[in-house]
C-alpha positions as CSV (number, residue, x, y, z in Angstrom):
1,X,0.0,13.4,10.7
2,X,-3.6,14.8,10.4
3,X,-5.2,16.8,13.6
4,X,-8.1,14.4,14.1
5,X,-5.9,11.3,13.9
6,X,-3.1,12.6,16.6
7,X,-5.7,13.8,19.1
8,X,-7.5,10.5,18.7
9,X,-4.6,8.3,19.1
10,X,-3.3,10.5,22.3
11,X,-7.2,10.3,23.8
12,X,-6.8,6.5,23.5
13,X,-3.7,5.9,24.9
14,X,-4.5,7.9,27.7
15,X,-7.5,5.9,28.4
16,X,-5.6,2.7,27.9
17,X,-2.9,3.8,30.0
18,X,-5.2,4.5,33.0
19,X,-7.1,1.6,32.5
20,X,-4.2,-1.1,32.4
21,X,-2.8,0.9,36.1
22,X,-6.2,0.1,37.6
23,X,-6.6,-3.0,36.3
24,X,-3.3,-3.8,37.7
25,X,-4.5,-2.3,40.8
26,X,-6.9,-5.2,40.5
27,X,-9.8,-2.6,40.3
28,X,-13.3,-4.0,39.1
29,X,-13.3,-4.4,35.3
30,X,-16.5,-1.8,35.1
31,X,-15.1,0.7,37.7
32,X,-11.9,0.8,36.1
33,X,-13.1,1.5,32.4
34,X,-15.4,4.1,33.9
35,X,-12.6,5.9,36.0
36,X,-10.5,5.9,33.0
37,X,-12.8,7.1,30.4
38,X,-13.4,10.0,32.8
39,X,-9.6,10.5,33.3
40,X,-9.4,10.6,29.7
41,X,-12.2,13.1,29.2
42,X,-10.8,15.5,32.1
43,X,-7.3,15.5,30.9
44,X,-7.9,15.7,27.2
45,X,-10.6,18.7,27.9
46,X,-7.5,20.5,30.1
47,X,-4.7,19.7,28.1
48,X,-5.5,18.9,24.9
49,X,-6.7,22.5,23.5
50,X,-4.5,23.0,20.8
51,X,-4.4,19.7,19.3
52,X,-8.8,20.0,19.7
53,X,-8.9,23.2,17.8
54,X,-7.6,22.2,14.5
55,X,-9.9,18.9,14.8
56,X,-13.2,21.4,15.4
57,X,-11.9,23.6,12.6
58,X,-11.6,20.8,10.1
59,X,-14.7,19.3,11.4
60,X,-17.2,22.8,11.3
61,X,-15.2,23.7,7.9
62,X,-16.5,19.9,6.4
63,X,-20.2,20.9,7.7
64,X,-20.3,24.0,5.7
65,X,-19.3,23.1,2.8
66,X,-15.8,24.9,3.0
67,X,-13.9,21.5,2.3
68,X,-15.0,18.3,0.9
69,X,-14.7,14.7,1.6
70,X,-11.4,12.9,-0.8
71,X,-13.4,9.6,-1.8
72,X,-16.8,12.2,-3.3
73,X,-18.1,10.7,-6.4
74,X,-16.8,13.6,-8.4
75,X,-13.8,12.4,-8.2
76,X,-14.3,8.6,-9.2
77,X,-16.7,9.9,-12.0
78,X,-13.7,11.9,-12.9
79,X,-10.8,9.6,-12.9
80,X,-13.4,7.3,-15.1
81,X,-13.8,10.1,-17.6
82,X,-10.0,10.0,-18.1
83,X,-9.8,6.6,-17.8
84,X,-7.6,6.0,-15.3
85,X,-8.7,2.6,-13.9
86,X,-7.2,-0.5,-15.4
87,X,-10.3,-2.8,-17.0
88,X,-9.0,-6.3,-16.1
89,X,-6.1,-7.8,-15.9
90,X,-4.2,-5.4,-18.2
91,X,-2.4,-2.0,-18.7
92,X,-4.7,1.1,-18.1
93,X,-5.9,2.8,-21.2
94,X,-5.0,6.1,-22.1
């Protein structure tokens, strides 16, 4: 599973987790999304390091120009070069 997409999904069930216990807790709608997005925040920020640091990697590596995004044009202009999309209904032409 990528970096970015485990650390999100943990930071969001985290936040949903506290959220549905105070909610439960019949806590205010607003107080309870605050409290848990801070919950979320601190625990993420205190035990989360090693699934952030691959996500900051990837993410300063993408800003310089280290790595690129998969869907860049090049590619599409590419893959129509060698036509590999299928015109129509039919087979693809090679």
């Amino acid at each position: 599973m990528k970096p970015w997409l485990l650390y999100s999904v943990i930071r969001l069930s985290i936040f949903v987790a506290v959220l549905v216990v105070l909610l439960v807790a019949q806590v205010p709608g607003w107080l309870a999304a605050i409290v848990a997005a801070l919950f979320g925040f601190a625990v993420s920020y205190l035990f989360l390091g090693k699934l952030r640091a691959p996500v900051v990697q990837g993410v300063a590596d993408r800003r310089s120009g280290k790595t690129r995004a998969a869907t860049d044009d090049e590619d599409i202009e590419d893959a129509l070069e060698r036509n590999d999309f299928l015109e129509g209904d039919g087979p693809a032409k090679r």
